[in-house]
N, C-alpha and C positions, 0 to 999 in steps of 0.2 A: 809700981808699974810705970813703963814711959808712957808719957802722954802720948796717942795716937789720935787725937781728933786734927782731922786737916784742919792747917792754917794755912789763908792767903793774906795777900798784904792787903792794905788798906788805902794805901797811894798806888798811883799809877799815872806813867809820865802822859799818855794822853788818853786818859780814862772816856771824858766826853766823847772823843770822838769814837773809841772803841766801841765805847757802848753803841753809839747809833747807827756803824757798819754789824754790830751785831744784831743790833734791833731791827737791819733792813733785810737781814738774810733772815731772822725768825721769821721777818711778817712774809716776807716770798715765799716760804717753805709751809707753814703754817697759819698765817693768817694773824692779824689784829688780837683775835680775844686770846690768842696762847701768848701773849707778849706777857712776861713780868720782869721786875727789875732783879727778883730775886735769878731766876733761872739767867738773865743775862749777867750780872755777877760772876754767875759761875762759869756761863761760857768763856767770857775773859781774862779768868784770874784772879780776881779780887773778892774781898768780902764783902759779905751780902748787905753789908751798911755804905760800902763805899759810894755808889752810884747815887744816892742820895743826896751826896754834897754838890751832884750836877740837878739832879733832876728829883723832885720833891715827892712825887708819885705818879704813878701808871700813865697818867693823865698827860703828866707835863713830861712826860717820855717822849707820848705819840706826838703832840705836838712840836718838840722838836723835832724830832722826824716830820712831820710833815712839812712845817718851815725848811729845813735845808731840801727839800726835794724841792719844793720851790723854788730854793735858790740856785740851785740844780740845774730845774727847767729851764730859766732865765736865761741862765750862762750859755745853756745851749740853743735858745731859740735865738739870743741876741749872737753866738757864733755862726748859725746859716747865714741870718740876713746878712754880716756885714760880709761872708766868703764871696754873695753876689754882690756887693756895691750899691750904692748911692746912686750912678751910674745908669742901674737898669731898667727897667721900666716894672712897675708895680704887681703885674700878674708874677714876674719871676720873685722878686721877694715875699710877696704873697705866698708864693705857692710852697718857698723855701721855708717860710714861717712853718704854715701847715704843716710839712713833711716831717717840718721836726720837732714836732708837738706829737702826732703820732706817732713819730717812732720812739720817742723819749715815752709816752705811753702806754702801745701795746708790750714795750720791753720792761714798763717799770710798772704793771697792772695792779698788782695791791697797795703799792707806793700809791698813785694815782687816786685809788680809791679812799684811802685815807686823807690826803690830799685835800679833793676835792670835797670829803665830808669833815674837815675839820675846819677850812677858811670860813666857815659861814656857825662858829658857835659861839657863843659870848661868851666874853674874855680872854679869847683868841689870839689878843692883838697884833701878835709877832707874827702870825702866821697870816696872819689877814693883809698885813703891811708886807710877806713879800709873795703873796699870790698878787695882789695889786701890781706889785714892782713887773713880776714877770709877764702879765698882760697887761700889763701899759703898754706894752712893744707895739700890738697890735694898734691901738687906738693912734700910736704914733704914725704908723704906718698908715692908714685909714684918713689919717690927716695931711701928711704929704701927699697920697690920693688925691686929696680935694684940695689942695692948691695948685697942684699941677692938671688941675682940671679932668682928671682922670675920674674921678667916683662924684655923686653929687655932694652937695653941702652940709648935709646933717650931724646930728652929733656923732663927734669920731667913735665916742663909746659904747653907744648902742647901736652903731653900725658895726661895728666891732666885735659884738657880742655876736648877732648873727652868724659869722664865718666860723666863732668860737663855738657856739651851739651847734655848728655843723658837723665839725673835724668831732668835736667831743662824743657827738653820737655813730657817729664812722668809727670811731677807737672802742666806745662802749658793746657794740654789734659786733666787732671782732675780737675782741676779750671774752664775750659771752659767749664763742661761737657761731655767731649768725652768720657769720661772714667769712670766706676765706681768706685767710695772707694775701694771698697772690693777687687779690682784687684790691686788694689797700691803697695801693699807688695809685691805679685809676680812676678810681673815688676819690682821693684828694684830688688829683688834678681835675675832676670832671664839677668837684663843687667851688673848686674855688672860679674855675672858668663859670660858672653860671652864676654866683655871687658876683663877680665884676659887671656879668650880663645886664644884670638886675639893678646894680648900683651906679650904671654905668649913666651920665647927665644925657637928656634929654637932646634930643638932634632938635636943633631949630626949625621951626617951620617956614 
């Protein structure tokens, strides 16, 4: 009798990245714990060994998924600011930052949440190294602030964290439903306007 058991190949010219535009539509559609290498395999093509030779187990899947959305993020928060300029004054790239933090966000919700539950696990490192990359932006930003005499003096990082703490729970409240779309815009703009308030150096007496 002919052999009838399906064969796929076992190479594939850009398996990695196949896999992890596969891995990013399982995890939207499905969520985290339905990810396996097996089932993505077969979504792409290949045999169920192949995907092994990129990524080890289940584990060091998600985490490259979650590194590249970070690196993702980056690209796009560092595309707002520079579309305003160097030029403008700080609430505008501020607020471009913001903007594109949640929209990069409430569009990329189980990305996100993966994300930001996997930069903070030990052994991490790759992912930890470009969550840092992509908010550095900010700290930068927070720094220029306070040279141009705009925000006070403190550390840019954990001044930074703040505005980050803010937007992140604005994005979390409208993922979960708390909040409508339509109100998204005016929440960024209404927090970053009261973070500048707040940060803003002291009038001389």
């Amino acid at each position: 009798m002919p052999d009838t058991t399906e064969r796929r190949p076992y190479h594939h010219g850009n398996l990695r990245t196949d896999l992890l535009d596969a891995a990013e539509r399982s995890l939207r559609a499905h969520g985290a714990e339905q990810l396996s290498l097996r089932d993505l395999a077969r979504d792409v093509g290949v045999s169920h060994a192949a995907p092994r030779r990129h990524f080890a187990d289940r584990r060091a899947l998600l985490d490259a998924l979650a590194e590249s959305g970070f690196t993702r993020l980056g690209e796009q928060l560092r595309a707002a600011v520079n579309e305003i300029g160097d030029e403008h004054d700080l609430p505008a790239r501020l607020h471009a930052f913001a903007s594109a933090y949640v929209l990069f966000a409430t569009e990329n919700a189980a990305l996100t949440e993966l994300m930001n539950s996997s930069k903070h696990r030990p052994g991490a490192t790759a992912v930890t190294e470009a969550a840092a990359a992509a908010f550095g932006q900010i700290s930068d930003l927070i720094e220029d602030g306070q040279e141009r005499g705009e925000l006070e003096g403190d550390d840019p990082e954990e001044t930074g964290l703040i505005i980050y703490a803010t937007v992140l729970g604005i994005t979390s409240m409208l993922n979960s439903g708390m909040i409508e779309p339509a109100r998204l815009e005016g929440l960024v703009g209404t927090a970053v306007t009261q973070f500048l308030r707040g940060a803003r150096p002291a009038e001389p007496r």
